[in-house]
C-alpha positions, 0 to 999 in steps of 0.5 A: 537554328538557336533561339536568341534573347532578342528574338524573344521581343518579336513574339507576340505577347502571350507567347511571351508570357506563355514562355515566362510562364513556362519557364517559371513554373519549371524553376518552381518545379526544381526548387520544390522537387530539390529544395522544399520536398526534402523538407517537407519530409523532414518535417512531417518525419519530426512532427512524427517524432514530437508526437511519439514523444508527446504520446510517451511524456503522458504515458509517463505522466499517467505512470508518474501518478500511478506511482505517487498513489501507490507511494501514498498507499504504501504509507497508509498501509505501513501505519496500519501494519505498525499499529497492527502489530502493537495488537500483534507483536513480533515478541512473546512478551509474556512479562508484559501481558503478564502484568498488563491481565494483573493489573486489569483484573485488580482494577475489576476487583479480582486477585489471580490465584494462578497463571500456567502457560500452555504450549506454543501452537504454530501456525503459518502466520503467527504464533498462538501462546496460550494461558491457563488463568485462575482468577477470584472475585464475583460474577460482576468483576469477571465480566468487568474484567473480561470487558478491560481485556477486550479493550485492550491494544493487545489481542487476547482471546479468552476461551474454555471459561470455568465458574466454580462457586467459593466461599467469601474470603476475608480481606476481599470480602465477597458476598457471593465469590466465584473461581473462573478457570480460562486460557488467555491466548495472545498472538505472535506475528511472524515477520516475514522473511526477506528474500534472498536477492538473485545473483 
């Protein structure tokens, strides 16, 4: 026996509303279970993926820094190189140092009488090209002069020092001249060698 709408109106009133009630809450059930269900998978999937993306923007953020402050430090480190090796060329350059000591010891009142070069010592990192110098003046203008060496941009090392007493010699006229016989020893960098780039 089917049930019709109208006698629907002959049942007492909290049967209707239990009925209404009952029928609404399964169309809610329907909607939520096919409609709002997949939806709200599909936002709980996407908030999962705005997440990870937020987790690798500032991942990528973090790195960016870290990349900006190496880029600073590679600058910083290349100018110390470049004004390191204006101490420690990549060149001999035995002209230059040449001129650069004669110049150095006439304006601390010395006259080098001779200049031997030495044999080249390898090693690893540089090259050491040693000098045998002979210079004459008194006690005072080598210590002067050992002094200008010091303070030059070169490096140059002044070893296996050698006084000898002389007498005073004409035109420079010193009251007490001594001979000092040492080895000035500059250095070569040795520039590193790229790599060869894998196949």
């Amino acid at each position: 026996m089917a049930l019709e709408f109208k006698d629907l109106g002959k049942l007492k009133w909290y049967y209707q509303a239990l009925l209404v009630a009952a029928i609404c809450g399964g169309a809610l059930a329907a909607v939520w279970y096919y409609y709002l269900t997949p939806i709200q998978v599909t936002i709980e999937q996407d908030t999962q993926k705005v997440n990870e993306l937020r987790a690798l923007v500032a991942k990528s953020e973090a790195r960016q820094k870290e990349l900006a402050l190496m880029k600073q430090q590679l600058v910083e480190l290349q100018a110390q190189l470049d004004a390191q090796k204006k101490r420690l060329p990549l060149e001999r350059e035995t002209d230059q140092i040449f001129r650069s000591v004669q110049a150095q010891a006439e304006l601390s009142g010395l006259r080098v009488s001779r200049v031997t070069p030495r044999p080249v010592n390898p090693t690893e990192v540089y090259d050491e090209v040693p000098y045998e110098l002979e210079v004459v003046g008194t006690y005072h203008n080598v210590g002067t002069f050992l002094d200008r060496i010091r303070q030059m941009d070169r490096i140059v090392n002044i070893g296996g020092m050698q006084f000898q007493s002389r007498a005073s010699e004409g035109d420079l006229a010193f009251t007490s001249s001594v001979g000092a016989r040492y080895t000035a020893t500059t250095f070569v960098y040795k520039e590193e060698q790229p790599a060869p780039a894998a196949k």
